[in-house]
Jmol script that loads the backbone (N, CA, C; Angstrom):
load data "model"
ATOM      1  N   UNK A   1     -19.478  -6.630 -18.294  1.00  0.00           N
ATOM      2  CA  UNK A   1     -19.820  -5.351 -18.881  1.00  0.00           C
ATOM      3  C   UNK A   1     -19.284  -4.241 -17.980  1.00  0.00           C
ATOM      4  N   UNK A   2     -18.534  -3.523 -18.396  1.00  0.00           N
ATOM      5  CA  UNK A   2     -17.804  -2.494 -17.995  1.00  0.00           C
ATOM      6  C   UNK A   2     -18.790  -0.987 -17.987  1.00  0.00           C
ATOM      7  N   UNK A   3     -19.019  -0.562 -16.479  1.00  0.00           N
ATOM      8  CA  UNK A   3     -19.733   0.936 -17.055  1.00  0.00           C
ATOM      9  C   UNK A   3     -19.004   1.847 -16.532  1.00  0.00           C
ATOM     10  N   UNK A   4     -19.386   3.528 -16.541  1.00  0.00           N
ATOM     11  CA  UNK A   4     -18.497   4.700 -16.802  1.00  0.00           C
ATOM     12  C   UNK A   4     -17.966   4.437 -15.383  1.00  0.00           C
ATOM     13  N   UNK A   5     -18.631   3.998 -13.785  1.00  0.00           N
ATOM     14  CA  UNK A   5     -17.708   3.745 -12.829  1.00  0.00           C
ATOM     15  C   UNK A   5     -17.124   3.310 -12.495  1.00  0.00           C
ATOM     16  N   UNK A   6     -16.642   2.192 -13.423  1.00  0.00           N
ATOM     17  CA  UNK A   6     -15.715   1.021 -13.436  1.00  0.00           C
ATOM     18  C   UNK A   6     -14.418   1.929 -14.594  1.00  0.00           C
ATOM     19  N   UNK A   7     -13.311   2.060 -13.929  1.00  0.00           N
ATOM     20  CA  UNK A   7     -12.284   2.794 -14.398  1.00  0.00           C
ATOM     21  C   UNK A   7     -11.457   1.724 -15.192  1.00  0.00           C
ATOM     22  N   UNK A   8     -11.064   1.600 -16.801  1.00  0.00           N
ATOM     23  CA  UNK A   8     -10.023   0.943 -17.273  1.00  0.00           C
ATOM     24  C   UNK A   8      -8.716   1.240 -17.044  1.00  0.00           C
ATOM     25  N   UNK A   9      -8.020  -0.005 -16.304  1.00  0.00           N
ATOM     26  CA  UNK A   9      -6.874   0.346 -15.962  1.00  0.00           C
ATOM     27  C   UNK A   9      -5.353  -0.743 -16.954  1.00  0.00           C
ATOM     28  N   UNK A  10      -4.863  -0.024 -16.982  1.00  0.00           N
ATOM     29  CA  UNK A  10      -3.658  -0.841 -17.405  1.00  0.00           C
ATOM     30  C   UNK A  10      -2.555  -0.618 -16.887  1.00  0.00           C
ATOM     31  N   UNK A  11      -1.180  -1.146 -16.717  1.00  0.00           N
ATOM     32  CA  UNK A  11      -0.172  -0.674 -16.127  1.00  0.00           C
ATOM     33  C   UNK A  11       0.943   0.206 -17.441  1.00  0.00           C
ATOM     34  N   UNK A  12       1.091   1.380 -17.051  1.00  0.00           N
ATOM     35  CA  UNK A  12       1.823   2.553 -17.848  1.00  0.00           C
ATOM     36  C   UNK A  12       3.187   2.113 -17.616  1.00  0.00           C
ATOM     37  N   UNK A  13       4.358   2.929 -18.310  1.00  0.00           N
ATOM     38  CA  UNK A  13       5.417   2.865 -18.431  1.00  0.00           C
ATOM     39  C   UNK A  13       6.094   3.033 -16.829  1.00  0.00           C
ATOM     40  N   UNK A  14       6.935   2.437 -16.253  1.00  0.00           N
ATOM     41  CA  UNK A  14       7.533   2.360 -14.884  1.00  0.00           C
ATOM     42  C   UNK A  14       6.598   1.806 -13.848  1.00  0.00           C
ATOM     43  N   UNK A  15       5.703   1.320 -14.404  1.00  0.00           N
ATOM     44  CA  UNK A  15       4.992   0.350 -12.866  1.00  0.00           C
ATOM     45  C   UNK A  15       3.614   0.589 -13.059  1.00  0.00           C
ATOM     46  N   UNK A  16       3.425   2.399 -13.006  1.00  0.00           N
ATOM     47  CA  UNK A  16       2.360   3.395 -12.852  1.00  0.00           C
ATOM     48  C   UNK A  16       1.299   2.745 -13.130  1.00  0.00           C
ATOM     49  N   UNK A  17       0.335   2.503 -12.572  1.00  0.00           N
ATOM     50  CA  UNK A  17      -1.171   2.408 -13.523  1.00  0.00           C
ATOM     51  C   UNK A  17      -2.005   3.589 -13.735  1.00  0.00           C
ATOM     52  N   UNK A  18      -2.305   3.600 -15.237  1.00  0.00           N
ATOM     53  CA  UNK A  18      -2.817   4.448 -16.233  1.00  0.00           C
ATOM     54  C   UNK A  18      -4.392   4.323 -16.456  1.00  0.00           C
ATOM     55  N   UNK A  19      -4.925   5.476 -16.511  1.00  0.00           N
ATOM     56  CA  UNK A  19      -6.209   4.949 -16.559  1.00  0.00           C
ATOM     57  C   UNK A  19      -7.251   5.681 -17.575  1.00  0.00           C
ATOM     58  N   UNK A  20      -7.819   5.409 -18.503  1.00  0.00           N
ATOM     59  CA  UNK A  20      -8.335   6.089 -19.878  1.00  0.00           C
ATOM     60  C   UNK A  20      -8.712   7.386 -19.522  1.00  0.00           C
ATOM     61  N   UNK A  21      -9.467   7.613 -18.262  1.00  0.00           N
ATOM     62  CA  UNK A  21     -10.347   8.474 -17.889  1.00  0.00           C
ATOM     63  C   UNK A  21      -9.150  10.028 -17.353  1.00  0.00           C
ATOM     64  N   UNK A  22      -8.282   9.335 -16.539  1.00  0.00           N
ATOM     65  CA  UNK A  22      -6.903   9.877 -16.734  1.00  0.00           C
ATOM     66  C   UNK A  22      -7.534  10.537 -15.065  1.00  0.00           C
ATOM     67  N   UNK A  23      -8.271   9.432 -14.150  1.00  0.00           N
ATOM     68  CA  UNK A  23      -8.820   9.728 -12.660  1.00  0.00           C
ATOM     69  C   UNK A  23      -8.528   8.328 -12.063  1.00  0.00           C
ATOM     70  N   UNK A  24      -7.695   8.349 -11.457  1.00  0.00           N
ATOM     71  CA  UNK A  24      -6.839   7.221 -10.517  1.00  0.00           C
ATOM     72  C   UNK A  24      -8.567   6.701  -9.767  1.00  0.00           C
ATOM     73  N   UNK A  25      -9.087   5.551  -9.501  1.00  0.00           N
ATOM     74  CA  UNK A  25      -9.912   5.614  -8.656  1.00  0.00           C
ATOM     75  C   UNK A  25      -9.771   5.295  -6.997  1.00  0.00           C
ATOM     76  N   UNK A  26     -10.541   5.823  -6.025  1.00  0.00           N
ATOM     77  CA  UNK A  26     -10.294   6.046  -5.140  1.00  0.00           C
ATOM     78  C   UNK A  26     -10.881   4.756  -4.184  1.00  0.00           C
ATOM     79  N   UNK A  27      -9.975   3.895  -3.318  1.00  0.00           N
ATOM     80  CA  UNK A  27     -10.802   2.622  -2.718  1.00  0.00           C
ATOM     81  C   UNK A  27     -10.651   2.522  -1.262  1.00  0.00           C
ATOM     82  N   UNK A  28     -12.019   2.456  -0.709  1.00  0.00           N
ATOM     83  CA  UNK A  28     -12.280   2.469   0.775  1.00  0.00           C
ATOM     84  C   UNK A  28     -11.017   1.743   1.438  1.00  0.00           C
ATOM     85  N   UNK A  29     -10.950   1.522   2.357  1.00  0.00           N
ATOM     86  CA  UNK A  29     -10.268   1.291   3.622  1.00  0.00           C
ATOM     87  C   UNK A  29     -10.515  -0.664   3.422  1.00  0.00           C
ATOM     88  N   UNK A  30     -11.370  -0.705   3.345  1.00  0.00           N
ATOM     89  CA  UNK A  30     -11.806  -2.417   3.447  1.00  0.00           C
ATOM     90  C   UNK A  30     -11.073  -3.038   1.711  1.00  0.00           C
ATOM     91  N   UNK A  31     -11.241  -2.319   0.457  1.00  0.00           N
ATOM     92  CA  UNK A  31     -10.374  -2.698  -0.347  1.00  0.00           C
ATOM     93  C   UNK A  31      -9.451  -2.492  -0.637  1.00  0.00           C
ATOM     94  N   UNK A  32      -8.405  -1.365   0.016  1.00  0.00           N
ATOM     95  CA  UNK A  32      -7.293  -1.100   0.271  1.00  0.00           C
ATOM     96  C   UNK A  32      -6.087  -2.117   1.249  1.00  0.00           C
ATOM     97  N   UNK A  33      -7.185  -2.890   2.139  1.00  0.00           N
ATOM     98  CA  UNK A  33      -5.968  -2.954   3.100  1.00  0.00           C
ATOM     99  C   UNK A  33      -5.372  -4.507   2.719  1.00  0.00           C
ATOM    100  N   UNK A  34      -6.189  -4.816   1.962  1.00  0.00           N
ATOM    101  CA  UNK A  34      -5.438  -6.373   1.211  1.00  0.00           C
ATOM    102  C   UNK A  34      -3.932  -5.851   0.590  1.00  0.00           C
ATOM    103  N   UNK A  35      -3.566  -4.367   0.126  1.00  0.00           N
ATOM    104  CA  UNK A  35      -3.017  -4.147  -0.712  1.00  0.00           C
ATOM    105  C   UNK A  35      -1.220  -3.739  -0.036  1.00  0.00           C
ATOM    106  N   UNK A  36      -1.777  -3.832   0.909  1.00  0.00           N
ATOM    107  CA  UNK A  36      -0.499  -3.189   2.552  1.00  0.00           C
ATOM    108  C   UNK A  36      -0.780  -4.456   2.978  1.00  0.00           C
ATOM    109  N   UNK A  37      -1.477  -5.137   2.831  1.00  0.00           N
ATOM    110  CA  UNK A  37      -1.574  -6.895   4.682  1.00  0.00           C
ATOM    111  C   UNK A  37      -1.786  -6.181   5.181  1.00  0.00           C
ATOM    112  N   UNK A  38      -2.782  -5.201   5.441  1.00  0.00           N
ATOM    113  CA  UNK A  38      -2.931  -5.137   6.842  1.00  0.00           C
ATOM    114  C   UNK A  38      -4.719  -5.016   6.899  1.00  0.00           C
ATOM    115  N   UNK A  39      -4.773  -4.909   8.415  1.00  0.00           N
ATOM    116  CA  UNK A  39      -6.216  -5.338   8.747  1.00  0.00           C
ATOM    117  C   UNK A  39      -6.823  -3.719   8.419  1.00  0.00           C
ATOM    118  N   UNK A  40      -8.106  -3.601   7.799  1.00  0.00           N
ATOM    119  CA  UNK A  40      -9.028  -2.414   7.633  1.00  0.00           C
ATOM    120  C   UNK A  40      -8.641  -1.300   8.789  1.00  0.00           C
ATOM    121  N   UNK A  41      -8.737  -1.956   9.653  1.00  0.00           N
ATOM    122  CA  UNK A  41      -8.510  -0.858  10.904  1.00  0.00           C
ATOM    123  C   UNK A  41      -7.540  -0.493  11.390  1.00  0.00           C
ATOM    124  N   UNK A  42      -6.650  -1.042  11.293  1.00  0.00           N
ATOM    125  CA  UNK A  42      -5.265  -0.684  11.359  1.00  0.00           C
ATOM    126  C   UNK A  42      -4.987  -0.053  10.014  1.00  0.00           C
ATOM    127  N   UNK A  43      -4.934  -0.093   8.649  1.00  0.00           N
ATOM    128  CA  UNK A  43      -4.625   0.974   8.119  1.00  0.00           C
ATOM    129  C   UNK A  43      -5.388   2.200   8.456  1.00  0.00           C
ATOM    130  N   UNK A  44      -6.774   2.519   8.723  1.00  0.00           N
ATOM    131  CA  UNK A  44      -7.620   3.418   9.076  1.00  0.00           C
ATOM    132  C   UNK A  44      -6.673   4.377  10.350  1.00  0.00           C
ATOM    133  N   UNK A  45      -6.552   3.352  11.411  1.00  0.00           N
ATOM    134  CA  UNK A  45      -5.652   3.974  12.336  1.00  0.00           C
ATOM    135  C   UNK A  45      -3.940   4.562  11.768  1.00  0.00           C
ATOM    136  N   UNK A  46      -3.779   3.925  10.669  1.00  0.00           N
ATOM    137  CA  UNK A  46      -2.473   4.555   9.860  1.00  0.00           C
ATOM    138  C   UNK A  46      -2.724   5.851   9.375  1.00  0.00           C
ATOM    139  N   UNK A  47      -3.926   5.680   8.907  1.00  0.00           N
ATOM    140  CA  UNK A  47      -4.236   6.778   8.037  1.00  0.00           C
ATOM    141  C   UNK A  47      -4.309   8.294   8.875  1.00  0.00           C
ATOM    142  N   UNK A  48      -5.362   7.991  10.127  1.00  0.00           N
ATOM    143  CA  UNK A  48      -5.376   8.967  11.034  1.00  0.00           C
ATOM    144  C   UNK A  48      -4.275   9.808  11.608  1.00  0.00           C
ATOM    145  N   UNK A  49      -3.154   8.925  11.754  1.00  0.00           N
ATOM    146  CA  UNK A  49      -2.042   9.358  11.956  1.00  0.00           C
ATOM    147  C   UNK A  49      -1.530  10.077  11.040  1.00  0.00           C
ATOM    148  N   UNK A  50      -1.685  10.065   9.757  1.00  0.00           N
ATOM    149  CA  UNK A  50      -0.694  10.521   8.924  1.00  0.00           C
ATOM    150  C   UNK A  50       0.024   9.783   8.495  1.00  0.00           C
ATOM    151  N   UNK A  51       0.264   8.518   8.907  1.00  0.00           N
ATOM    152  CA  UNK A  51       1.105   7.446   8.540  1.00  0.00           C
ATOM    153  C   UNK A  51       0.917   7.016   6.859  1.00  0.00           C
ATOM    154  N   UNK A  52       0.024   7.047   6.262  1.00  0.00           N
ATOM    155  CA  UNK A  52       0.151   6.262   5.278  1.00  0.00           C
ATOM    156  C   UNK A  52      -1.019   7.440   4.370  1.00  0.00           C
ATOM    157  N   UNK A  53      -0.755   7.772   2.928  1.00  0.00           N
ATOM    158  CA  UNK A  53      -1.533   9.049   2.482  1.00  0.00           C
ATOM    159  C   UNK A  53      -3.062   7.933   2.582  1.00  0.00           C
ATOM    160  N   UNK A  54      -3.666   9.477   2.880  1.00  0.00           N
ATOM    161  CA  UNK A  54      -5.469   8.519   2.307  1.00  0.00           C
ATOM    162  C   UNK A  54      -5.966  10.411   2.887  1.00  0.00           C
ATOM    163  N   UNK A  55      -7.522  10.076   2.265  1.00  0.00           N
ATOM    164  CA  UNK A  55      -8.158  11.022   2.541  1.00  0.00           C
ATOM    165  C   UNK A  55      -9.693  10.757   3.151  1.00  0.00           C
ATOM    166  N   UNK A  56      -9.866  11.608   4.090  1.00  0.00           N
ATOM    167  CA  UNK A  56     -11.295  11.130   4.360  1.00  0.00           C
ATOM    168  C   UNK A  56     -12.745  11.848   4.148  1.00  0.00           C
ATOM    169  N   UNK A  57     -13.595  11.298   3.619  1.00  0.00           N
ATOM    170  CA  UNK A  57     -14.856  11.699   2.877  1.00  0.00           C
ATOM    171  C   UNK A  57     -16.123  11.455   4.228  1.00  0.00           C
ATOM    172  N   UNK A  58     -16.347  12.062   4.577  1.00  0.00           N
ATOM    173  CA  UNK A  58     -17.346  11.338   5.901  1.00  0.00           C
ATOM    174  C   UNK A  58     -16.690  10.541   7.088  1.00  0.00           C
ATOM    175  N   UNK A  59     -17.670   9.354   6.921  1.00  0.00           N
ATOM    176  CA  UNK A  59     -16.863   8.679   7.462  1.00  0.00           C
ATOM    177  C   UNK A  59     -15.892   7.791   7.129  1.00  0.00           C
ATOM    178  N   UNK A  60     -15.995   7.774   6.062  1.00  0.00           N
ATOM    179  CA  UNK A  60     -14.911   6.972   5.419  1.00  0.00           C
ATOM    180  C   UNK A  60     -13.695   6.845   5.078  1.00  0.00           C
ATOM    181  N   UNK A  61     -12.509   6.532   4.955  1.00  0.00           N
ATOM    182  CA  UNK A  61     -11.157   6.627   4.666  1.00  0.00           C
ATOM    183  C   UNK A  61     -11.205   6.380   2.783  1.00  0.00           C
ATOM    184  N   UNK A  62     -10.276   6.671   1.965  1.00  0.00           N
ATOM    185  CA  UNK A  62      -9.992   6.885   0.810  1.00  0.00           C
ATOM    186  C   UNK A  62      -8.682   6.513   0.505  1.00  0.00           C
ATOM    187  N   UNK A  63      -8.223   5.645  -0.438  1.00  0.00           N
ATOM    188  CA  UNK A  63      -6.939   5.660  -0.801  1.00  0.00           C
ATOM    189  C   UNK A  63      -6.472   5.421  -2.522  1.00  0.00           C
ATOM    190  N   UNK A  64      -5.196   6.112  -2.672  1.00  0.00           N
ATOM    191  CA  UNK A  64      -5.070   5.877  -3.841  1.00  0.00           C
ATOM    192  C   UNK A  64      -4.253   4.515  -4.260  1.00  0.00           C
ATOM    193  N   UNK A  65      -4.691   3.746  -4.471  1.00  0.00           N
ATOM    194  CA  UNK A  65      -3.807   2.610  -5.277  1.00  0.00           C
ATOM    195  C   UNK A  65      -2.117   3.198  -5.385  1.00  0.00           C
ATOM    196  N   UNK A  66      -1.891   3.674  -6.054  1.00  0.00           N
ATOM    197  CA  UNK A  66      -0.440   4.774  -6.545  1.00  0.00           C
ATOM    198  C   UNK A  66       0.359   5.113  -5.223  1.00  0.00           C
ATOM    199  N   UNK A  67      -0.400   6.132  -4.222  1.00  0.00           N
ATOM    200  CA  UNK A  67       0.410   6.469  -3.313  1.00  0.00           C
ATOM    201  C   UNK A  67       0.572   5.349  -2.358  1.00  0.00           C
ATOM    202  N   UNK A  68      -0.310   4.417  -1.719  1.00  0.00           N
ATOM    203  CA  UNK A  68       0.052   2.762  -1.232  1.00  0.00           C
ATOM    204  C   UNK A  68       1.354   2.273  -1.858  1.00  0.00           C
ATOM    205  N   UNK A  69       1.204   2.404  -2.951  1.00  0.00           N
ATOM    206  CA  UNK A  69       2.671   1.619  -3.754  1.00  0.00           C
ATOM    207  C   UNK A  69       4.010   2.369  -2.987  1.00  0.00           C
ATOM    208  N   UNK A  70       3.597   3.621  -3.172  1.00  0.00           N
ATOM    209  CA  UNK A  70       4.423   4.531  -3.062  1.00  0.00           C
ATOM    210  C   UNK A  70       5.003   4.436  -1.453  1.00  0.00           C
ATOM    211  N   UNK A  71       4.124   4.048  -0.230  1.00  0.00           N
ATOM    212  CA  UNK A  71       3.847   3.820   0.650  1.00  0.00           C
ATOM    213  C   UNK A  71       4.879   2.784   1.151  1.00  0.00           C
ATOM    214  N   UNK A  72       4.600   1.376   0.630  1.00  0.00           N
ATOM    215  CA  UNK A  72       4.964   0.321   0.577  1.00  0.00           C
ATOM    216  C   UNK A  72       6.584   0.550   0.145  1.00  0.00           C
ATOM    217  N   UNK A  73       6.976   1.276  -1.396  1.00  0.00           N
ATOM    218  CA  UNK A  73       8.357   1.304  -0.985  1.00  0.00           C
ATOM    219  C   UNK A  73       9.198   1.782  -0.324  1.00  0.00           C
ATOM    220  N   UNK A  74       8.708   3.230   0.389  1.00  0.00           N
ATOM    221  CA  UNK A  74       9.137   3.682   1.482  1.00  0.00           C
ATOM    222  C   UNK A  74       9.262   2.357   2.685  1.00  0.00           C
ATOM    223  N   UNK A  75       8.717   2.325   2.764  1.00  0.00           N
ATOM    224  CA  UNK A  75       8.903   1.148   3.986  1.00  0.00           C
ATOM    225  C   UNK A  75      10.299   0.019   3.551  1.00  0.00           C
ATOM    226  N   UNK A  76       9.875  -0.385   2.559  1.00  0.00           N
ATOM    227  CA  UNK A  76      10.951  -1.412   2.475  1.00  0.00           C
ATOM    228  C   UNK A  76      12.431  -1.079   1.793  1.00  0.00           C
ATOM    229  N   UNK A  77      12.217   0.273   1.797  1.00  0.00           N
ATOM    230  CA  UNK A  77      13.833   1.094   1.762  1.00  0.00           C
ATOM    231  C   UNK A  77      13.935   1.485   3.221  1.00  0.00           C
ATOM    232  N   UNK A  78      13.001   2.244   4.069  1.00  0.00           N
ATOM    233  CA  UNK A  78      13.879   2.476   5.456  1.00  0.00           C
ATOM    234  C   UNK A  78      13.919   1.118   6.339  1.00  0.00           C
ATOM    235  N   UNK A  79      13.441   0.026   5.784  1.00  0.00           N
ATOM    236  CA  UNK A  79      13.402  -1.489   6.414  1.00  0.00           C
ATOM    237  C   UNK A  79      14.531  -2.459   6.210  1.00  0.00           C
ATOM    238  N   UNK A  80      15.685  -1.270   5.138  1.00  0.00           N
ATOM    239  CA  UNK A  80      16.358  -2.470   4.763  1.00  0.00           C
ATOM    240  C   UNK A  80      17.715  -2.831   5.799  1.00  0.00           C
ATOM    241  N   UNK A  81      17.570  -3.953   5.932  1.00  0.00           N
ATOM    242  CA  UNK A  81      18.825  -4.267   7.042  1.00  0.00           C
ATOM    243  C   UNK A  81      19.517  -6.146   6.578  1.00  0.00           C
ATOM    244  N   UNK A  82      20.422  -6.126   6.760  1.00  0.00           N
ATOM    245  CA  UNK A  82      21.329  -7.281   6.371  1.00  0.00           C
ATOM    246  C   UNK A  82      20.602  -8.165   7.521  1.00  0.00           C
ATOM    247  N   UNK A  83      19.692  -8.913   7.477  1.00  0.00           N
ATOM    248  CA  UNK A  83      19.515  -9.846   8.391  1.00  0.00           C
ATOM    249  C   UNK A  83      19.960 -10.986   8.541  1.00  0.00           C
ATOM    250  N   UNK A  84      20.351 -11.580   7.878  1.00  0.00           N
ATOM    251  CA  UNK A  84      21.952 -12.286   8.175  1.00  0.00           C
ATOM    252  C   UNK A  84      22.888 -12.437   8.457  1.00  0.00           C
ATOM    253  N   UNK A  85      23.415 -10.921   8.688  1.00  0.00           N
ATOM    254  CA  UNK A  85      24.584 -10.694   8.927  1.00  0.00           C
ATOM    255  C   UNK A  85      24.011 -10.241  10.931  1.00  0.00           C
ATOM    256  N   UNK A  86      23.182  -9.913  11.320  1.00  0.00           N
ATOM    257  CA  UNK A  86      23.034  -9.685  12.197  1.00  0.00           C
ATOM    258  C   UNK A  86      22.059 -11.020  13.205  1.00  0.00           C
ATOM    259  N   UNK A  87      21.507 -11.981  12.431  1.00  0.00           N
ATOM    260  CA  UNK A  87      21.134 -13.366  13.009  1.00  0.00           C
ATOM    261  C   UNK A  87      22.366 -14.252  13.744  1.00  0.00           C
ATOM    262  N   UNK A  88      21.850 -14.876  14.779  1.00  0.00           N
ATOM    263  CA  UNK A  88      23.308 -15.673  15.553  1.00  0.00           C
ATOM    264  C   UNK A  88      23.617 -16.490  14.972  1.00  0.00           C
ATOM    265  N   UNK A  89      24.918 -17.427  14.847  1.00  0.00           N
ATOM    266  CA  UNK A  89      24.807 -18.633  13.923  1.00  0.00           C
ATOM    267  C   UNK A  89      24.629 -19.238  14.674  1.00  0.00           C
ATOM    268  N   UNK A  90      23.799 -20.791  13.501  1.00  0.00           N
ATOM    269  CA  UNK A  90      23.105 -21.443  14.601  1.00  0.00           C
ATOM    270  C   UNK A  90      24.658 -22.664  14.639  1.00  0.00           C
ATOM    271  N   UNK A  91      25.272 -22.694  14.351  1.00  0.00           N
ATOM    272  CA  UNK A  91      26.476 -23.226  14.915  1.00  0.00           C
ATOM    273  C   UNK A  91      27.005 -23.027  16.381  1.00  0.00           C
ATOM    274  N   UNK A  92      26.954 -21.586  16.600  1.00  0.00           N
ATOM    275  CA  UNK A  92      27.196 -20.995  17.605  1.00  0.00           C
ATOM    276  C   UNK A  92      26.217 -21.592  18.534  1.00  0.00           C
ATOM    277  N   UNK A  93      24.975 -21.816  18.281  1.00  0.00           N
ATOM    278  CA  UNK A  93      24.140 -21.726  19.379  1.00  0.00           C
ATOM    279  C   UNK A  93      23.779 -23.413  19.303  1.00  0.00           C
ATOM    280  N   UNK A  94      24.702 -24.237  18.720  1.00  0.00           N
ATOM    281  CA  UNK A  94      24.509 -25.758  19.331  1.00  0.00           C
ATOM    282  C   UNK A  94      24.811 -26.624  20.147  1.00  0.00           C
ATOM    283  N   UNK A  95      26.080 -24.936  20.327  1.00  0.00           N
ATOM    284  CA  UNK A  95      27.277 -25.752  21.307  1.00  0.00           C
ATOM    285  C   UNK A  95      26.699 -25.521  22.442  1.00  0.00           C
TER     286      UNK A  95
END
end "model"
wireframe off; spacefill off
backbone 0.3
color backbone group
């Protein structure tokens, strides 16, 4: 049973997830960080930095599902590198 704080979500046109209420919902630090691999506190410490968007309510950290995504492909566009072409061969390294 679904109630008004439980947000219906579906995925919208280009990836986006869409949501009836048309209010992205907002998820702590502890259900966020499955969504990056990384540990609660280390995104928290991301967050502090500025490193990664979130907002904080008390004591708590805040994040949007959306900008994480958004997050995540930044990373793996300034991450991209030919790693093959720069690994030793292991030919090389039998001799």
């Amino acid at each position: 049973m679904s109630g008004p704080e439980e947000a219906d979500s579906s995925m919208g046109s280009g990836g986006q997830a869409s949501f009836d209420n048309g209010f992205e919902p907002l998820l702590d630090s502890r259900e966020a960080a499955p969504y990056v691999r990384l540990h609660y506190k280390t995104l928290e410490a991301k967050a502090r930095l500025g490193l990664i968007p979130a907002m904080k309510e008390g004591k708590s950290w805040l994040f949007r599902l959306s900008l994480l995504d958004q997050y995540i492909d930044r990373q793996l566009k300034s991450n991209v590198t030919n790693h093959a072409a720069l690994a030793p061969n292991r030919k090389d390294q039998e001799r």
